[in-house]
C-alpha positions in Angstrom: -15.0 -157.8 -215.2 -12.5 -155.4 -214.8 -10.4 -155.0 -211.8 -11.2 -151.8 -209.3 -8.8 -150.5 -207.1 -9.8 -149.9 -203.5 -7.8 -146.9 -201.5 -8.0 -147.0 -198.0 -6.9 -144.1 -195.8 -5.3 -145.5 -192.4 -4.8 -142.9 -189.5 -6.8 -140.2 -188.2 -6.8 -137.2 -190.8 -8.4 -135.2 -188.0 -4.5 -135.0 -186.8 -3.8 -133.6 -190.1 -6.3 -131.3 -190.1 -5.4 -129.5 -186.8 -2.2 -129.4 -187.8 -2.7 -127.1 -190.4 -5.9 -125.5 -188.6 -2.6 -124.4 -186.3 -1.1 -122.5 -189.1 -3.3 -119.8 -189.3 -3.3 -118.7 -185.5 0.8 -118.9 -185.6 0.9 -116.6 -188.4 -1.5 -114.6 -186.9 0.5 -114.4 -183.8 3.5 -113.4 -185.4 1.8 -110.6 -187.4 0.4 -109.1 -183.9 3.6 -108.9 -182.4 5.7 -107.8 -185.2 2.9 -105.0 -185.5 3.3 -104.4 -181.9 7.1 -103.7 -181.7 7.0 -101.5 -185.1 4.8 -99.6 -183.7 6.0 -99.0 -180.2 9.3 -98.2 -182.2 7.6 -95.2 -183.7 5.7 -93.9 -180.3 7.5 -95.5 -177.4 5.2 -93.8 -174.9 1.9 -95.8 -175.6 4.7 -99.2 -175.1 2.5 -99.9 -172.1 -1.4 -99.9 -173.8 0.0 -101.2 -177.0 1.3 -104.4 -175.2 -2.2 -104.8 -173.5 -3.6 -104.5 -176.8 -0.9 -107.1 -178.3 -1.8 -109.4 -175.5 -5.8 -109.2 -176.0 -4.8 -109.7 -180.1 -2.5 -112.8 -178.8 -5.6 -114.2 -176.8 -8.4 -113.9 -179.3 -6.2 -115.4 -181.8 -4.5 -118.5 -180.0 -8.2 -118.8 -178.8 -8.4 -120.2 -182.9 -6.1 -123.1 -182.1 -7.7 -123.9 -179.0 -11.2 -124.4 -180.9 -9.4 -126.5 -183.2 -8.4 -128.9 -179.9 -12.0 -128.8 -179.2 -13.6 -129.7 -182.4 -10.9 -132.6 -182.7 -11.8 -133.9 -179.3 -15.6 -133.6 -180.3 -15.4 -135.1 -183.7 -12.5 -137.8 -182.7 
């Protein structure tokens, strides 16, 4: 017989996986916002409706991470 060799994987790799799930919605973030300022450096008078629109951008994408919470609540 020849010897096997078991692996077992201790922890919760649902942990893991929102942790790099969060990734994506912090770059994401950054992008709008660094978007955002270029852009009201070029046309300061639309400053005001192009921080609404950064704000709605901001929402929709942290609303990413928060899906992540969910689905590691839901599948924990």
């Amino acid at each position: 017989m020849e010897p096997t060799i078991l692996a077992e994987i201790t922890g919760n790799i649902a942990t893991v996986g929102y942790g790099l799930a969060a990734i994506g919605p912090g770059i994401g973030i950054g992008i709008v916002a660094g978007k955002t300022v270029e852009a009201m450096a070029r046309q300061p008078e639309l400053a005001g409706r192009l921080q609404v629109t950064m704000f709605l951008g901001i929402a929709f994408t942290e609303l990413l991470a928060f899906i992540g919470v969910a689905v590691f609540f839901i599948f924990v």
